[in-house]
C-alpha positions as a LaTeX table, in Angstrom:
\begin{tabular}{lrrr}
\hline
Residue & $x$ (\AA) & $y$ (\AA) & $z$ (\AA) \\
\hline
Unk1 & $-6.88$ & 96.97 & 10.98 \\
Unk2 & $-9.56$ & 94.86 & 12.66 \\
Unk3 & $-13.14$ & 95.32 & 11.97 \\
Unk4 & $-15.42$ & 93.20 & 14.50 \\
Unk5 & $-18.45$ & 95.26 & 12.69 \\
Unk6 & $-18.86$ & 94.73 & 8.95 \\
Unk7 & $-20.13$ & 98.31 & 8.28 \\
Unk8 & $-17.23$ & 99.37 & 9.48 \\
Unk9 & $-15.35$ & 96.92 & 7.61 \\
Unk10 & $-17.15$ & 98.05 & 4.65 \\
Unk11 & $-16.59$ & 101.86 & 5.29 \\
Unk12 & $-12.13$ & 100.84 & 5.16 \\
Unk13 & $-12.33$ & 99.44 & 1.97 \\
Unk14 & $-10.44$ & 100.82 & $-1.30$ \\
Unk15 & $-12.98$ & 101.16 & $-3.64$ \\
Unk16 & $-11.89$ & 98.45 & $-6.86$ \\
Unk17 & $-9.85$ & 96.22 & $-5.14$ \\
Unk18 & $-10.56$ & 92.74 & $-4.49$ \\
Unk19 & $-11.31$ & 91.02 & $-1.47$ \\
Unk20 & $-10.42$ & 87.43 & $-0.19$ \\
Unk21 & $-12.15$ & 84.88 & 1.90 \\
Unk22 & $-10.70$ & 82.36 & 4.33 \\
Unk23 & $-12.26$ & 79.73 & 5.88 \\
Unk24 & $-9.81$ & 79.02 & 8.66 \\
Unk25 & $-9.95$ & 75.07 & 9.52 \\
Unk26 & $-7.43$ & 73.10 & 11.70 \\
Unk27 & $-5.18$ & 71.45 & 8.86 \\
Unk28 & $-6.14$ & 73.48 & 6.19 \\
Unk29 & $-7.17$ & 76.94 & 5.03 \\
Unk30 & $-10.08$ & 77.59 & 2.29 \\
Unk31 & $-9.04$ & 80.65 & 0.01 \\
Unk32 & $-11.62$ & 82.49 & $-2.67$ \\
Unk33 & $-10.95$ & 85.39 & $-4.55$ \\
Unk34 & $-13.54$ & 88.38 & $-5.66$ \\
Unk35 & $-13.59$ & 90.78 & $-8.59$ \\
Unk36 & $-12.28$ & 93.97 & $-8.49$ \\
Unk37 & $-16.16$ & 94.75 & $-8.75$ \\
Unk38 & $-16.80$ & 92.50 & $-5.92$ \\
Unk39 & $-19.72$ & 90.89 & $-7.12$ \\
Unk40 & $-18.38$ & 87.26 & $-7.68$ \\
Unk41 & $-16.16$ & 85.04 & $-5.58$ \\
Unk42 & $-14.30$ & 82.53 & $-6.85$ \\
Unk43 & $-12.90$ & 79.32 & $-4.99$ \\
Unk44 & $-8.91$ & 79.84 & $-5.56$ \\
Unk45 & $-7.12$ & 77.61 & $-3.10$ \\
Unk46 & $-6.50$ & 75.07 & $-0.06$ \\
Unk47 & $-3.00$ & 76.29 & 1.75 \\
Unk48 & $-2.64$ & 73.39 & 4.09 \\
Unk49 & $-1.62$ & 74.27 & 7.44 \\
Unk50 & 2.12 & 73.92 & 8.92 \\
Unk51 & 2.75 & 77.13 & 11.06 \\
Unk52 & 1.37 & 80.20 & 11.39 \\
Unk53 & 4.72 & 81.92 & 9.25 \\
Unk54 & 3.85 & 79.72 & 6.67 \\
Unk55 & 0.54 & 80.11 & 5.94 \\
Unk56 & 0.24 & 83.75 & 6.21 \\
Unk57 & 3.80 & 83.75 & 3.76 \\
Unk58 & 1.23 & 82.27 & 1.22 \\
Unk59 & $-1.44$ & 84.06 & 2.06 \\
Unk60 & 0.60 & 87.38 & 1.70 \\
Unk61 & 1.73 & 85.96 & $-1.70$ \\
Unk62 & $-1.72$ & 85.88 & $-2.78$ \\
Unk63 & $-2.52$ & 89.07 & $-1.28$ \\
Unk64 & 0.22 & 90.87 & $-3.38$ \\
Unk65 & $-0.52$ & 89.03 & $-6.70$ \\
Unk66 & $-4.17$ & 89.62 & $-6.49$ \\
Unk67 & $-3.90$ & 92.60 & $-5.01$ \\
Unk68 & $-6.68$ & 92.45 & $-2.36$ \\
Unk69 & $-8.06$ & 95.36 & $-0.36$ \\
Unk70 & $-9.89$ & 93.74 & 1.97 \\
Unk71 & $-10.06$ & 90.18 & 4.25 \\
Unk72 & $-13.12$ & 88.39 & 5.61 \\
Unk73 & $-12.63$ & 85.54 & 8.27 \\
Unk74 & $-15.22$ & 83.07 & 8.26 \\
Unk75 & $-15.83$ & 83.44 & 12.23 \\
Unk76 & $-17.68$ & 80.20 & 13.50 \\
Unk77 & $-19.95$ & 80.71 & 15.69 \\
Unk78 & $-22.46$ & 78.44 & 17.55 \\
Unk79 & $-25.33$ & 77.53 & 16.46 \\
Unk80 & $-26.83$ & 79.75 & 18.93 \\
Unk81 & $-24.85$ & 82.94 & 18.10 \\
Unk82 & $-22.28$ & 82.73 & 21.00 \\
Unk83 & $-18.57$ & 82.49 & 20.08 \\
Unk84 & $-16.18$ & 79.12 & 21.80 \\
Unk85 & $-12.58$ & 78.49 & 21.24 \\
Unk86 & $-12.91$ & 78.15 & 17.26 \\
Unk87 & $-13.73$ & 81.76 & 16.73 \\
Unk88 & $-10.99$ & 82.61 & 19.92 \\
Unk89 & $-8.53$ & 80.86 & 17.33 \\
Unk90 & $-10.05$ & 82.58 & 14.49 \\
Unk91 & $-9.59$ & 86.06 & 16.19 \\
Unk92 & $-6.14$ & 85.19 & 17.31 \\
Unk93 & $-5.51$ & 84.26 & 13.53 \\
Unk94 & $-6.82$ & 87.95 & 12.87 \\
Unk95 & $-4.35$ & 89.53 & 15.07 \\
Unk96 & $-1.19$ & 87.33 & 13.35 \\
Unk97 & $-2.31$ & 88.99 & 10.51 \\
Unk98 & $-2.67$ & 92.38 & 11.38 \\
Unk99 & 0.75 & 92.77 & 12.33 \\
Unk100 & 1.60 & 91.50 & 8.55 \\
Unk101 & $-0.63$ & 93.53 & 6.50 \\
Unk102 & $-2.06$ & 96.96 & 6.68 \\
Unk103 & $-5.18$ & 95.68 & 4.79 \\
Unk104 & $-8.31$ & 96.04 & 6.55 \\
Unk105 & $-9.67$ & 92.28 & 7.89 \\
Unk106 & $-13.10$ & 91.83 & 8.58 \\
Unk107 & $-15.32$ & 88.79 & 10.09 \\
Unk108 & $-18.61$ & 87.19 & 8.33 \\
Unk109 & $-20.48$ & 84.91 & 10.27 \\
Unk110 & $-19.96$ & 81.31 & 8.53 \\
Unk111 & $-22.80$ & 79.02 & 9.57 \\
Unk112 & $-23.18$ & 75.99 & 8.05 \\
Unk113 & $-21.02$ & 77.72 & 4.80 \\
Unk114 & $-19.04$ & 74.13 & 4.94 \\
Unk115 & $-22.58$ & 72.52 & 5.08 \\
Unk116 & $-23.68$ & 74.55 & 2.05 \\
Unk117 & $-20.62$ & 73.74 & $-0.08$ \\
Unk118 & $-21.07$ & 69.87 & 0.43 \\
Unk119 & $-24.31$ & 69.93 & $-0.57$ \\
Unk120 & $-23.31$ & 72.01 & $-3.71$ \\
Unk121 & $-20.74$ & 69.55 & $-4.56$ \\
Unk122 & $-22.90$ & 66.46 & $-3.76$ \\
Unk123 & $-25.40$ & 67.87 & $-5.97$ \\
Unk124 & $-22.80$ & 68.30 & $-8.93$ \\
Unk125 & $-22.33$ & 64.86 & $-8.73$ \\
Unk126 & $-18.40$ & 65.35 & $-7.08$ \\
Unk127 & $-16.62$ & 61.98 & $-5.94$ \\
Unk128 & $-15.67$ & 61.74 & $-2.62$ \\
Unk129 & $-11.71$ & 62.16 & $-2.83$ \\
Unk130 & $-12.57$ & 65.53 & $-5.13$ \\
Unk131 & $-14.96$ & 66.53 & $-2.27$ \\
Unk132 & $-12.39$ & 66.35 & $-0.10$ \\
Unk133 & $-9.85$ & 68.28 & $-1.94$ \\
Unk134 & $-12.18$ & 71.25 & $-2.83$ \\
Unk135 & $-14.62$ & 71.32 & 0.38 \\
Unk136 & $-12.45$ & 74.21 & 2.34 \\
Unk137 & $-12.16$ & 76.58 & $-0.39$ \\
Unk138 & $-15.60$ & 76.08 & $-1.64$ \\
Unk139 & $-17.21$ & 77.00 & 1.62 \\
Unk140 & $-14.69$ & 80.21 & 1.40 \\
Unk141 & $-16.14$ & 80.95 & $-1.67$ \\
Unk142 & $-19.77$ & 80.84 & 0.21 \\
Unk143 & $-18.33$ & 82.78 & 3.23 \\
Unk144 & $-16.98$ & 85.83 & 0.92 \\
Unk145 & $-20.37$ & 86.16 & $-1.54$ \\
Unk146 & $-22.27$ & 85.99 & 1.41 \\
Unk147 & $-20.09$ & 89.45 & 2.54 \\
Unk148 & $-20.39$ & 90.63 & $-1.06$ \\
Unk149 & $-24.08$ & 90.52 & $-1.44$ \\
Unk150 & $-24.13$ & 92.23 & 2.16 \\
Unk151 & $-21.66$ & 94.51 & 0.50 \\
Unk152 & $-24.11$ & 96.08 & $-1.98$ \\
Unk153 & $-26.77$ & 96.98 & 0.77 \\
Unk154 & $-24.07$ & 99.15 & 2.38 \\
\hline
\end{tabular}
């Protein structure tokens, strides 16, 4: 089920299972991982995008092997709060999904998470070409703690 409101996002959730984070780009999709405590998320994976079968086949993998109770989109918004065509896509995405999985999916707001994880990486001293490879999934990482630490206020 679909969740446009965290809280009740938050309220769907089995309690001890993990959650996962996407941060839905045009060629590629960031994937991080929490603990079954959901207090840490870890970076996992960049599925690069083919067709929508595809990508949620590997997402679905993941789901099952990790086994995840929960998904939060990264839904990117305008700078001024108001939603365009990236967070119609992202929605649309949402819906794929939902007819896939009976997990509850839920949106974060995502912000300059992408801007966040470069400068994370830049200050680690990360080469360009790693930058690259690591940027999507990073900034998933920074899209699902910033849901988890929301999480414990709940």
């Amino acid at each position: 089920m679909i969740h446009d409101a965290f809280e009740d996002f938050a309220a769907s959730l089995t309690p001890m299972t993990a959650l996962m984070g996407l941060d839905l780009g045009e060629k590629t999709i960031g994937v991080a991982v929490s603990d079954r405590m959901r207090g840490v998320a870890s970076p996992l994976e960049t599925v690069r995008r083919k067709k929508f079968t595809l990508d949620s086949s590997r997402l679905l993998e993941l789901i099952a092997e990790r086994e995840i109770g929960g998904v939060i989109l990264g839904l990117p918004k305008n700078m001024d709060g108001s939603e365009g065509p990236r967070c119609q896509s992202t929605r649309a995405f949402a819906r794929n999904m939902m007819r896939l999985t009976e997990i509850p999916i839920g949106f974060w707001d995502e912000r300059l998470s992408t801007v966040a994880a470069e400068k994370a990486l830049l200050e680690a001293d990360t080469t360009r070409k790693r930058r690259g490879q690591v940027i999507d999934h990073v900034a998933a990482g920074y899209i699902l703690q910033g849901a988890l630490d929301r999480l414990r206020f709940l």
